[in-house]
N, C-alpha and C positions, 0 to 999 in steps of 0.2 A: 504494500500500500504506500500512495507517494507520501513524504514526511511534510505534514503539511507547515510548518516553519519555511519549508522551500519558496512556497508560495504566495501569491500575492493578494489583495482585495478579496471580491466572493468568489474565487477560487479555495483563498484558505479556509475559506467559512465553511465551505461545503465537503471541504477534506475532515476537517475537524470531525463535521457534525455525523462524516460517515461512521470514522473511527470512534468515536464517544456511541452511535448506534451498537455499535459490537462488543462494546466492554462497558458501558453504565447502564444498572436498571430503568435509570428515570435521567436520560441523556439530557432533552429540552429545558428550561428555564420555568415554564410552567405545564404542564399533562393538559392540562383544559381550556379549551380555545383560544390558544396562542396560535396567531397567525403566521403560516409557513414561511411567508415573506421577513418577519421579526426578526433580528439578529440573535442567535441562540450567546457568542462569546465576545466578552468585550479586553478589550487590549491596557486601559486604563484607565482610574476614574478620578474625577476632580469634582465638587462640588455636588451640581446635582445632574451632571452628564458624564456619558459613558464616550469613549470609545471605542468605533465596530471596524469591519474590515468595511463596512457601507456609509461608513461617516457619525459624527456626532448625535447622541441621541440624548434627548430629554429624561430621565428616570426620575417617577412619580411614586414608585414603589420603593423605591431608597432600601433594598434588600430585605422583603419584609418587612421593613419597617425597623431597621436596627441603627441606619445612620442617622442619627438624628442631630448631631452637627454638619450636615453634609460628607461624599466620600474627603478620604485625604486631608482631612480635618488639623490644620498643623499645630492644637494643641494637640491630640491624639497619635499625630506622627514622634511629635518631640518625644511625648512620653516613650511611646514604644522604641525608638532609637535609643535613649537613656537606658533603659532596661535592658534590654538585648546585652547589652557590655556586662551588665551584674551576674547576667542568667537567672533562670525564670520556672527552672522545678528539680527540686535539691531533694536529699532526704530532709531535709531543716525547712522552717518555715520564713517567710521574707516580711518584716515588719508592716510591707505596703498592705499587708492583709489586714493588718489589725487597723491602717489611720480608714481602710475603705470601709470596715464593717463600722468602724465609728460613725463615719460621716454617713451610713447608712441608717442606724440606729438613731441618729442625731434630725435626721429628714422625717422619716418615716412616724409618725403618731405609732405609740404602742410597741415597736420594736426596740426587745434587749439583747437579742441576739440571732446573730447571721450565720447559715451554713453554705457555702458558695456550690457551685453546678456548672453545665455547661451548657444546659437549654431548656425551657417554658417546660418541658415533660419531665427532666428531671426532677425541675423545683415543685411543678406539679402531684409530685408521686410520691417526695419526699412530706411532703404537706399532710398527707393521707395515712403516711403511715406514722404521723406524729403525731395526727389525731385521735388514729387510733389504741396510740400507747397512752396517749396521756387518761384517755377515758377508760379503756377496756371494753369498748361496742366496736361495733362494724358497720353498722347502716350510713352512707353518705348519701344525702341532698343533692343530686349538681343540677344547675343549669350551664348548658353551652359547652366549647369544647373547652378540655384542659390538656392537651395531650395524647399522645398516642398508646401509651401503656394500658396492661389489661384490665389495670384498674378503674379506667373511665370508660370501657367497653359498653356501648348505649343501643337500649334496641334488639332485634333477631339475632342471633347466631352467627359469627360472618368466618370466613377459612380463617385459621389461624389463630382464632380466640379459642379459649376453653370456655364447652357449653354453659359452665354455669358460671362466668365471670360476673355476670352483671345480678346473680342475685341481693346482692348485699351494696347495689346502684340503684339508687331511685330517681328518675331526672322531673322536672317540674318546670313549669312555668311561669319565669320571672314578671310574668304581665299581671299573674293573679297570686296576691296576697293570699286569700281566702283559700289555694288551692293549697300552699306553701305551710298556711296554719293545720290544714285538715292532715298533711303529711307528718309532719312535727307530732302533731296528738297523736298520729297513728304508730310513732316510730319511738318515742321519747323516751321506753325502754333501755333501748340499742343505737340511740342517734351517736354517731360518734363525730358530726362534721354537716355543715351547711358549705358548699363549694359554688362561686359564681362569680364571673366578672359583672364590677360593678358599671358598667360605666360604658364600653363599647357598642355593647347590644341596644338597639333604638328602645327596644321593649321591656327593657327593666326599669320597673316602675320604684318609684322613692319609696313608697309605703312597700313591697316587698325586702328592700335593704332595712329598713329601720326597723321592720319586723325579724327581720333576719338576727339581727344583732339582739334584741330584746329576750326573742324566742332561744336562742343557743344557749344565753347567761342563763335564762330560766331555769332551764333542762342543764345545765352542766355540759351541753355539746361545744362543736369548736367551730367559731365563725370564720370560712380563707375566703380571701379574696384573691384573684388571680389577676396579679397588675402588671404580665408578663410585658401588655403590649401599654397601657396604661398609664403604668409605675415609670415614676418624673418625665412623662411624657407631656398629660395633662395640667401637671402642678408637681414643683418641687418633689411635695408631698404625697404624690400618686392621688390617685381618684380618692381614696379615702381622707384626704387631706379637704379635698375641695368639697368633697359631699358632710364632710363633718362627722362620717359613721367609723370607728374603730375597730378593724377586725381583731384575731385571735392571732392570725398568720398572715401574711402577703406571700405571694409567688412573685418574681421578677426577673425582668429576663431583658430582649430586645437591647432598649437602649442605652442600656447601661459601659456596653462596650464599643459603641459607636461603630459596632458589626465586627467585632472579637468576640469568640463564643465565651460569655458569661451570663449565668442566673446566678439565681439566690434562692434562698427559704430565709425570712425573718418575720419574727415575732415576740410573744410573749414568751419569757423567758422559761417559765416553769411548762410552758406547752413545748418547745423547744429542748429542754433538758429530757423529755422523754424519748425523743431521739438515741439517747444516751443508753437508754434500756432494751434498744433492738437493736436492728440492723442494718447498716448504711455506709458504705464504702465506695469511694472513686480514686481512680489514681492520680485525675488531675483536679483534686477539689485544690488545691493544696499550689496551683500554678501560677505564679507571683507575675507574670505578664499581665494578664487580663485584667490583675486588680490593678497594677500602675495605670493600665487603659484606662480603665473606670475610674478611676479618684480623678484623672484626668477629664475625663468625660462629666462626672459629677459636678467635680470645683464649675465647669464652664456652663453648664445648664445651670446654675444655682446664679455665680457672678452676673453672665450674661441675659438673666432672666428670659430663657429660650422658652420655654411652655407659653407664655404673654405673647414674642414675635411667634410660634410655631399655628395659635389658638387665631391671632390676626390675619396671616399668612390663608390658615384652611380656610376661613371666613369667604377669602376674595376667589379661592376657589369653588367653594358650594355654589357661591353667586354665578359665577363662569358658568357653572354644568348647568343649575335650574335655569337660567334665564334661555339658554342654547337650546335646554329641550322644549322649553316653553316658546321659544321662537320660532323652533323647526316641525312644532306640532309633537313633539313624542313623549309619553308618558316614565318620566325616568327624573330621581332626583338624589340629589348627594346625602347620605344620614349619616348620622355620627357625630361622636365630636370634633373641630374643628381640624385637632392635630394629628385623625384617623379617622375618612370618608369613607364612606362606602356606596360607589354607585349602582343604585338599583333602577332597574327598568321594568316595564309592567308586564303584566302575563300577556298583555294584547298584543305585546311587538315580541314573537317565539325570532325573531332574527334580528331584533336589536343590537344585540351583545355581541353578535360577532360583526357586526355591520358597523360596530362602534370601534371594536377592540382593530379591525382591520382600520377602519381610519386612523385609528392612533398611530397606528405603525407607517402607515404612507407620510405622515407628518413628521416622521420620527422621533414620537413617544415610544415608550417602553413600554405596551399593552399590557395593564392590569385595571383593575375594578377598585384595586385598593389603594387609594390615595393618603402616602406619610411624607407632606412636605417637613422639611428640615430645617434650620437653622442659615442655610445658604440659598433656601429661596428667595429671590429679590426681583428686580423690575424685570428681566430679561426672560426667567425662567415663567413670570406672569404672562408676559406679550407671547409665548412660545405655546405656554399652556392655550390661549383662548383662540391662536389658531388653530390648534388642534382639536381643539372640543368644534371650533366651524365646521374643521373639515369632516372630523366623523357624523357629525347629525346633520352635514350634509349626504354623509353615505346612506345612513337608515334611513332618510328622509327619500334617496333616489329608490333605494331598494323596496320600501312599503309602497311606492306610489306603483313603479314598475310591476310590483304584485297586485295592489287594486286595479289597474289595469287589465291584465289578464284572469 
């Protein structure tokens, strides 16, 4: 096979993308209506554009949602440069552990202490099984996803789960309070945990969180919140800062490493010391890079009060999408909060979404639904976006007519 480094433009694109076909499970960028034409690899990133073998692209998805100083961030370069000289996984531990969990405990309402991870599922799973120790129950509450492990296994049977994983999962509806209390009373036995993001989901309603919190302390259960994508996204403080409810635990994850893989688990301390009494082991909990990232990352969302520019920033973008579909006639609007959209279209346009996700890509965006402006969005990356949102609702817009046509 030709060594695609040999080559040049969308010739090397398509060498790559052969070779990544033969040796990665999940080769593409995204599995789900990502458009053929979308550049699958990029060469280098600065702020909030990529590098392709087909030119400059706009990226709206900022890696999942992990850069959240923008790429190449050069408080986050410096740090990591600095560290790399010291080395960054010893058998010993690296002091930068201890100023991160500080500053993390120091942000966070209610956290005494941090146990570090390396992504949303770990901290998630680790949360679960803290619950479980501190209380002696098994029954968890969740709403929404937390992760891939078997312990948030939701729903039928699917390959590769064990049949009876989700007996001891109950999932519920954050929209309804009253469904949330009927479970609680049904469970309050063996509750060992209430689990749900506060704050992403358009549909979680305030009276379910403050019941959330009330209902746990009652019962002796353990209230997480999963601030994977959330936590000092929205505020400093994470969504439980800005909503005023304290959980038990936080999950966190994303932006903490400005797209260096680090989570957390933090919480209460004596829910967190039960940790202590099972079972929990990683080889890199323990990796002194990521927390240099992080303190780095941290000090500059706290200094530079990025959640206020992140919260104004998505604002000018909701306005872009609703006023575009409302102009072009199609039923589709931005939800969320500001510094995590999410574009939804209606059941009436079944070819919206690729008609949209394909304009994005002709304009050269980064095709996704999930909008995490960053800290380095500014006027350029504004004028770039609102051509792009023209040009795709001009595509759904030619593709529904061309169908009511026929």
């Amino acid at each position: 096979m030709t060594d695609p480094a040999s080559l040049q433009g969308l010739d090397k694109e398509k060498a790559w993308r052969a070779l990544a076909s033969a040796h990665l499970l999940n080769p593409s960028p995204n599995r789900h209506r990502y458009p053929s034409t979308a550049p699958w690899y990029f060469s280098s990133a600065r702020g909030h554009w990529l590098s392709t073998s087909d030119g400059e692209y706009l990226d709206l998805h900022m890696g999942r949602g992990t850069s959240v100083l923008g790429y190449s961030a050069p408080e986050v370069l410096a740090a990591a440069h600095a560290h790399l000289k010291v080395g960054f996984l010893t058998s010993l531990r690296h002091p930068v552990e201890v100023e991160l969990s500080g500053l993390i405990c120091e942000l966070l309402p209610g956290a005494d202490k941090v146990l570090f991870a390396k992504n949303g599922s770990d901290a998630c799973t680790l949360a679960i099984r803290a619950a479980r120790a501190a209380t002696g129950r098994d029954v968890v509450l969740s709403s929404g996803f937390h992760g891939f492990g078997d312990v948030f296994h939701q729903g039928p049977a699917k390959s590769g789960f064990p049949r009876d994983s989700s007996k001891s999962l109950i999932t519920f509806d954050p929209s309804s309070p009253q469904e949330l209390a009927a479970l609680v009373d049904a469970h309050a036995g063996d509750l060992a945990a209430v689990v749900l993001d506060p704050l992403v989901r358009e549909d979680v309603a305030p009276a379910t969180l403050t019941l959330a919190r009330e209902l746990t302390s009652r019962h002796g259960a353990v209230l997480i919140f999963d601030e994977v994508v959330t936590g000092f996204r929205v505020h400093v403080g994470g969504a439980q800062k800005l909503l005023g409810i304290t959980p038990d635990l936080t999950c966190l994850g994303k932006v903490m490493g400005n797209g260096y893989p680090l989570s957390c688990l933090a919480g209460d301390g004596e829910v967190m010391d039960a940790l202590l009494g099972t079972q929990f082991s990683s080889t890199y909990q323990s990796e002194s890079l990521g927390c240099a990232i992080a303190l780095a990352c941290l000090w500059t969302i706290v200094d530079k009060q990025v959640p206020d520019a992140l919260a104004d920033a998505g604002e000018e973008v909701r306005s872009l999408f609703d006023d575009k579909a409302s102009e072009y006639g199609v039923t589709a609007r931005a939800v969320g909060p500001p510094s995590r959209l999410e574009l939804v279209f209606g059941s009436e346009s079944p070819d919206a979404v690729e008609g949209f996700v394909t304009g994005l890509s002709a304009t050269r965006v980064v095709p996704n639904l999930a909008v995490f402006v960053s800290a380095a969005f500014g006027e350029a990356e504004l004028g770039h976006t609102e051509k792009a949102f023209t040009h795709a609702f001009e595509h759904v817009a030619a593709l529904r007519d061309g169908s009511q046509r026929h």
